[in-house]
MIKOLMI-621172 format. One record per residue (C-alpha): z, y, x. Coordinates in steps of 0.02 Angstrom, whole numbers, plus 32768, in hexadecimal, padded with zeros to 4 digits. Example, Ala and Ser with C-alpha at 12.3 -4.5 7.8 and 13.67 -1.06 7.14 Angstrom:
% residues 2
81867F1F8267;81657FCB82AC;
% end
This chain:
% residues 420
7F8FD67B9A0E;7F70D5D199CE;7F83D5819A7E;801CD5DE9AA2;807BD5A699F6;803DD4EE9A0F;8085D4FB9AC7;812DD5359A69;8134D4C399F1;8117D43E9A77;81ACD4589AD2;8229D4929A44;81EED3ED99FE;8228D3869AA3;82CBD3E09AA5;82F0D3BA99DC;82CFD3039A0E;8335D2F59AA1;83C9D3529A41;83B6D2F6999A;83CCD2329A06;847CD1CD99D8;8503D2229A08;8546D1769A6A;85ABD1859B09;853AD1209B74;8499D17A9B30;84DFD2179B63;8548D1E49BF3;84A8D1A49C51;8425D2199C24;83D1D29A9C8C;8361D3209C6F;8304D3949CEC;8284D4239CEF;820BD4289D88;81B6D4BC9DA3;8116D4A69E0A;80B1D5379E57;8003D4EE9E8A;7F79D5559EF4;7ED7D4E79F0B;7E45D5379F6B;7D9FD4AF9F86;7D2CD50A9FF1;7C72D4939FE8;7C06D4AEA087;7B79D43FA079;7ADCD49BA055;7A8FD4979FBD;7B4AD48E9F55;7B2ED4C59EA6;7BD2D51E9EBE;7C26D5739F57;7CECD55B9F36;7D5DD5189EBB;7E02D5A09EB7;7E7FD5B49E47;7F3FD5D49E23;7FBCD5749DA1;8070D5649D81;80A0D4C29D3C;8138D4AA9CD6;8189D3E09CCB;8209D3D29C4C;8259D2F69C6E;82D4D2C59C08;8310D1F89BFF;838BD1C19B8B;8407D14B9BB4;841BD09D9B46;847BD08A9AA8;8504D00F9AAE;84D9CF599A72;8490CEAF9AA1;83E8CF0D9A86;83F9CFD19AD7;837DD0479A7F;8363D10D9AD8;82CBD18A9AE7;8274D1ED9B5F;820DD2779B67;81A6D2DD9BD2;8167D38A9BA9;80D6D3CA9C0D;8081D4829C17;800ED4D19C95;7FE3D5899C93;7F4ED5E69D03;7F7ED6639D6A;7ED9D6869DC8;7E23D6269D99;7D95D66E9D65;7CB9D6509D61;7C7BD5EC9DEC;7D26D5C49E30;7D6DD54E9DA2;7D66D4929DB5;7E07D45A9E34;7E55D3EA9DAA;7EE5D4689DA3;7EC2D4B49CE4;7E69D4679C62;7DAFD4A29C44;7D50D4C69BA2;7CBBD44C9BA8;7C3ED4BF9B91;7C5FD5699BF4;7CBAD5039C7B;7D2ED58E9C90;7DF0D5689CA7;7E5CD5649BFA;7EF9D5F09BFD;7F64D55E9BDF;7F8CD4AC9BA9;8014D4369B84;8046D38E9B3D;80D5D3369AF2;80FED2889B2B;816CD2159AE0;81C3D1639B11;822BD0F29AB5;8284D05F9B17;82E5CFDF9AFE;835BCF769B7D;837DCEBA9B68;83F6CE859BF4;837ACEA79CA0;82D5CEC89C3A;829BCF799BF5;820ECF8B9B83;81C2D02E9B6E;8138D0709ADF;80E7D1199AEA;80CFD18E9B76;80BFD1239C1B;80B3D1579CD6;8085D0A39D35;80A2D0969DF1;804DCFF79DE9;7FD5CFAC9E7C;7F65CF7D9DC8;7F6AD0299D8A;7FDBD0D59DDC;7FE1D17C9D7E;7F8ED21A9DED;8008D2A79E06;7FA8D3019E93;7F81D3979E29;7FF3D4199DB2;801CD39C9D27;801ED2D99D41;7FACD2609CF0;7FFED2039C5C;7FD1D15A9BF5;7FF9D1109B52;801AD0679B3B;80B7CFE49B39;8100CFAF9BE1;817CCF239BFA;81DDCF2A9CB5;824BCE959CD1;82C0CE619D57;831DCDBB9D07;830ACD679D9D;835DCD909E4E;82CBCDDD9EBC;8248CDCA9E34;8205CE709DE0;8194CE469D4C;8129CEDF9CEE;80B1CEA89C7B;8063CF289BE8;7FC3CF829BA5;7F81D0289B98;7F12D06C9B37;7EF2D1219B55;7EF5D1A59BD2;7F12D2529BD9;7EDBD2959C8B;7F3AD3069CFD;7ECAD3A29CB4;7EC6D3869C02;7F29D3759B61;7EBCD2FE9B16;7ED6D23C9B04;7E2AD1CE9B2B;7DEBD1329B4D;7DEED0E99C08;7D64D0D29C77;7D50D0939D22;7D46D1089DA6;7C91D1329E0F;7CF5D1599EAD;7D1FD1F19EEB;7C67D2089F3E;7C07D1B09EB2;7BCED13E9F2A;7B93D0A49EDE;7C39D0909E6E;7C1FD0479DC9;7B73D0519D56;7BBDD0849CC0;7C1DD1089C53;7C58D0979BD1;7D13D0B09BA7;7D9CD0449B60;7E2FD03C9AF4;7E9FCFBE9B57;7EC2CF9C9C04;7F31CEFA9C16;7FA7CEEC9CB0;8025CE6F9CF1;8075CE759DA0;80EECDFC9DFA;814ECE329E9C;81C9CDD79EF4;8238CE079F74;8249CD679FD9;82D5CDBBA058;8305CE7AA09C;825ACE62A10A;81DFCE0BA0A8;8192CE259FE7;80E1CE029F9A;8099CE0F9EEB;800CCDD49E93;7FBACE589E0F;7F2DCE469D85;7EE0CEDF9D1F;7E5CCEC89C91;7E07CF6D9C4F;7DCACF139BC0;7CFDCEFE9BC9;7CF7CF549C67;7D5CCEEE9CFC;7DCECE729D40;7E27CE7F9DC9;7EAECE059E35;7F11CE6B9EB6;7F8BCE0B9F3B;7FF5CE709FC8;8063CE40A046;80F0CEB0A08F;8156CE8FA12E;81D0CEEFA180;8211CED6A237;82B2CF35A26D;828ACF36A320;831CCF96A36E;838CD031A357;830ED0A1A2F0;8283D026A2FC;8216CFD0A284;8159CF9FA27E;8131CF86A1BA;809CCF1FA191;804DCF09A0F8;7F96CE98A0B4;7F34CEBDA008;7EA2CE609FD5;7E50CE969F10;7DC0CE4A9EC2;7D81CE959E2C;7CFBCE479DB2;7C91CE8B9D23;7CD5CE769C88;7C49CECA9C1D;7BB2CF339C5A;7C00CF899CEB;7BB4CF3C9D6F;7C4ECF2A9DCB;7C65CEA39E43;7CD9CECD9EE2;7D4ECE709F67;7DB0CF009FB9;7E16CECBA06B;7EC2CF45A0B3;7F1BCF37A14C;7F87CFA0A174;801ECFB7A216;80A1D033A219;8115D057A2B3;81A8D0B5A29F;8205D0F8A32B;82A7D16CA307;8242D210A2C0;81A7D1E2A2DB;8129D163A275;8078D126A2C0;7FFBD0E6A225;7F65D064A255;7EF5D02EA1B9;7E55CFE1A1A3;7E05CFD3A0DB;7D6CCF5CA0BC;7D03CF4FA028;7C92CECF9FE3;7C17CE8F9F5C;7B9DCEE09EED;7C1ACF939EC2;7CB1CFFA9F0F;7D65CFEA9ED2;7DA4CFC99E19;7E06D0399DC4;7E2AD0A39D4F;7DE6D1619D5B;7E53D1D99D68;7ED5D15F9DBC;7F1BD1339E70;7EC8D0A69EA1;7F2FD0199F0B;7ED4D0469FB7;7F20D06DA074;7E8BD0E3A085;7E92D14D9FD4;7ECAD1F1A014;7EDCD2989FF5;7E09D2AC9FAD;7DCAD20F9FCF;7DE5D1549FB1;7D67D104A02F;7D35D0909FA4;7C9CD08F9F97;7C0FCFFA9FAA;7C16CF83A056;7C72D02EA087;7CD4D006A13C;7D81D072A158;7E00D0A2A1CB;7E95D10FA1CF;7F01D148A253;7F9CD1ADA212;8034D1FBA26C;80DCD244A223;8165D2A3A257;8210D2C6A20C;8268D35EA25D;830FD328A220;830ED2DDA2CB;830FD396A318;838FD3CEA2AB;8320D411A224;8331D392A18B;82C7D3A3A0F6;8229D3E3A16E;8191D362A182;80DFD35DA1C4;8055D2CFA1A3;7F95D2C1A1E8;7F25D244A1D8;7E7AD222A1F4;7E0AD195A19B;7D55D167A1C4;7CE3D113A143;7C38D0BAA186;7BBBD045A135;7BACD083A081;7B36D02AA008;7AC5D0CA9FBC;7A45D0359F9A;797DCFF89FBA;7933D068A025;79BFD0DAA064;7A14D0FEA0FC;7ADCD0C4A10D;7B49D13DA0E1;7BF3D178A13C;7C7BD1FCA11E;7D25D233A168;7DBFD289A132;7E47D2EFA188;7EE2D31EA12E;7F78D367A16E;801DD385A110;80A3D3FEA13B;8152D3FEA0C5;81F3D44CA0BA;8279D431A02F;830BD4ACA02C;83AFD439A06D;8442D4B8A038;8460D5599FE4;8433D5A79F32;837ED5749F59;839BD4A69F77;8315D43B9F51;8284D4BC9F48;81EED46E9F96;8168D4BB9FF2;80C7D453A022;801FD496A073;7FAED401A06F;7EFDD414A0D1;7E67D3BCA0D6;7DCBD3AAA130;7D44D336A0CD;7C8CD311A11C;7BF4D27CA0DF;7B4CD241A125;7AD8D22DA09A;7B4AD2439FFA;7BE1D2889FCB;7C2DD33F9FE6;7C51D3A7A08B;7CEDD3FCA05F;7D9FD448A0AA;7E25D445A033;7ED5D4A9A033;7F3ED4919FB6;7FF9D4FA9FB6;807ED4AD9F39;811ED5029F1B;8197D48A9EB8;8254D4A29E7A;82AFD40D9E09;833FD4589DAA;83AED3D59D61;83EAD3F69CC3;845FD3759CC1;
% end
C-alpha cells in the first residue's frame, strides 16, 4: 500500500509542477510533454555448467511520463523539466529474478511489485548556452545514460551545453549521483568491472563527483572531431579523442569512417591504467549498410567508466563491451531498411564480434568470447496505432575461461503518446 501511494504521489507531484510553471507565451508555446508506455519481456537463459542459476525471466510494463518547458522571456530564459518514471512486474518470481528489469530487495533477491522516481530539471538559456541542474541524461563519449532496460538510467548533477561559436559544441558539468536503470535510489559512482569481470578495475570504492568537459567541432558537412576528459574523482582520468568522416560517394552512397583512442589513469586506488584503440568503416549503399570494426585494449586494466553507463566503445553491444584487459576485438555488422521494398518503418540488424587475448593474469590461459545479436523492428507508419514499436532483440553470448555462456531475447513493445 505504501509503494502504491508513494508511486501516486510521484506522479500527481510531476503533473502539479508542470501545471503550476509561468503562465508565459513562450513557456507554453514551446513545451512538450509525452507519455511512453514500454512493454519489456527479458528471458537470459545461462548454459554453462555449473551456473548457480538456470534463467533470468521476467515481465514489466514501464510507464515514461517527459515533460520540457519552454524558456521564459528575457535576456536570461528560466523553464523546468521533469521526468516521471514507474515500472510495474507483471511476471518474476524465485530463481528467475535478476534481468535488471524490476528492482530487487537486497536480501531475498526477489523482484519488487513496483518502483518509481521523480526527476526534476531546472534550466536556464543565455543566448546559445543552456545550463541545466537536477535530473540529467548525458549522451556524452565521457559519460552516456543506459536505457536498454524498462526505465532509463538517470544522474544528478549540473550540466552546461554551449554552442556560442559556429561549429563548436561545448558541454562541460559534474555529477554526483546515480540512480541505475533498476532502482529508485540515488548512490555514489563507481567504475565499472566489465561486463565479464574480467580484469576490470580492483576496487569498489565509490564517489560523489564525476567531472566532464567535451569539445566537438564540426570542421565541414564531412568532417568533425572532439577531444573529451572525465575525472571520477579518486578513481580515474581519462582523455578521449575521435575523428568522424563522411564520404558521399554517389546516388545513395556513403562510406562513414570514424577513429577513437581513450587512455584512462588511476586517480586513487583503482588500479586503473588503460589505452583503448577504435576503428571503425561503414558503407552504405541505398537500403543496405555493411559495418567493419576492430577495438584494442591496452595497459594494466579494461575500459574506464562509469558502472551502470554506456561506455564510448564500437564493440559495446547488446551484453558485452569487449573491454576487458589486452582484450583484441572485431565486429562485423549488417543492416537493412525495408523502406526500400516498400515497407517503411520495418528494420533488421546482425552483427557478430570476436574478442581474443584477454588478460585473466600469472598463470592462466588467454581468454576469448563472442557475441551474436540480431535485431528485428517495426514501428506502425499510419493509422490509429502510429508510432507503436515492436522490437525482438536476440542474442547469442559464449567465453573461454571466464565470463557467461548465455542466449538472450528480449521483446519490447513501445507507444509515445504526445500530449502536446
Amino acid at each position: 500500500m505504501y509503494r502504491t501511494t508513494l508511486t501516486t504521489q510521484l506522479l500527481l507531484g510531476a503533473s502539479a509542477l508542470i501545471a503550476g510553471l509561468p503562465a508565459t507565451a513562450d513557456i507554453l508555446g514551446e513545451s512538450k510533454a509525452s507519455l511512453e508506455l514500454r512493454n519489456f519481456y527479458m528471458n537470459r537463459d545461462y548454459r554453462q555448467n555449473g551456473a548457480t542459476q538456470a534463467k533470468a525471466e521476467e515481465w514489466a510494463q514501464g510507464f515514461l511520463l517527459r515533460y520540457e518547458s519552454g524558456f521564459s522571456e528575457g535576456p536570461a530564459g528560466f523553464g523546468l523539466d521533469s521526468l516521471a518514471l514507474l515500472g510495474l512486474k507483471l511476471d518474476s518470481g524465485g530463481g528467475r529474478s535478476g534481468t535488471q528489469l524490476l528492482k530487487q530487495d537486497k536480501e531475498t533477491r526477489r523482484a519488487d511489485d513496483e518502483y518509481a522516481e521523480l526527476g526534476l530539471t531546472a534550466k536556464v538559456r543565455v543566448s546559445q548556452s543552456v545550463l541545466r541542474l537536477g535530473t540529467l541524461q548525458p549522451r556524452l563519449p565521457t559519460v552516456s545514460y543506459n536505457d536498454a532496460r524498462l526505465l532509463p538510467q538517470t544522474f544528478r548533477g549540473v550540466h552546461l551545453n554551449s554552442k556560442e561559436f559556429s561549429g563548436a559544441t561545448l558541454d562541460v558539468g559534474r555529477l554526483s549521483q546515480v540512480n541505475q536503470r533498476n532502482s529508485s535510489d540515488y548512490e555514489n559512482m563507481t567504475v565499472s568491472n566489465g561486463s565479464s569481470g574480467a580484469i576490470g578495475a580492483r576496487t569498489s570504492k565509490r564517489s560523489n563527483a564525476f567531472d566532464f568537459a567535451d569539445l566537438t567541432y564540426q570542421w565541414n558537412k564531412e568532417l568533425s572531431s572532439g577531444y573529451h576528459y572525465g575525472e571520477l574523482h579518486e578513481l580515474y582520468r581519462q582523455h578521449i579523442v575521435n575523428l568522424v568522416h563522411l564520404l558521399p560517394i554517389g546516388e545513395q552512397q556513403s562510406l562513414k569512417s570514424e577513429l577513437r583512442f581513450a587512455k584512462a589513469d588511476d586517480a586513487g586506488e583503482s588500479g586503473i591504467d588503460n589505452g583503448a584503440y577504435g576503428a571503425m568503416l561503414s558503407y552504405r549503399l541505398a537500403a543496405h549498410t555493411f559495418g567493419l570494426a576492430y577495438q584494442r585494449m591496452t595497459g594494466d586494466s579494461g575500459y574506464a567508466y562509469i558502472a551502470g553507463s554506456d561506455p564510448y566503445l564500437f564493440n559495446y553491444v547488446q551484453f558485452g563491451d569487449f573491454a576487458n584487459r589486452d582484450e583484441r576485438s572485431w565486429q562485423a555488422r549488417y543492416d537493412f531498411d525495408f523502406a526500400g521494398l516498400g515497407i517503411p518503418g520495418l528494420s533488421v540488424m546482425t552483427r557478430y564480434v570476436k574478442g581474443t587475448d584477454v588478460n585473466l593474469g600469472a598463470n592462466s590461459p588467454t581468454g576469448s568470447e563472442w557475441e551474436r545479436d540480431t535485431d528485428i523492428a517495426y514501428v506502425i507508419q499510419n493509422g490509429p496505432l502510429k508510432n507503436l514499436a515492436l522490437k525482438w532483440r536476440n542474442a547469442t553470448v559464449r567465453a573461454s575461461h571466464f565470463g557467461n555462456d548465455l542466449d538472450d531475447n528480449r521483446l519490447i513493445l513501445s507507444y509515445t503518446l504526445p500530449i502536446w
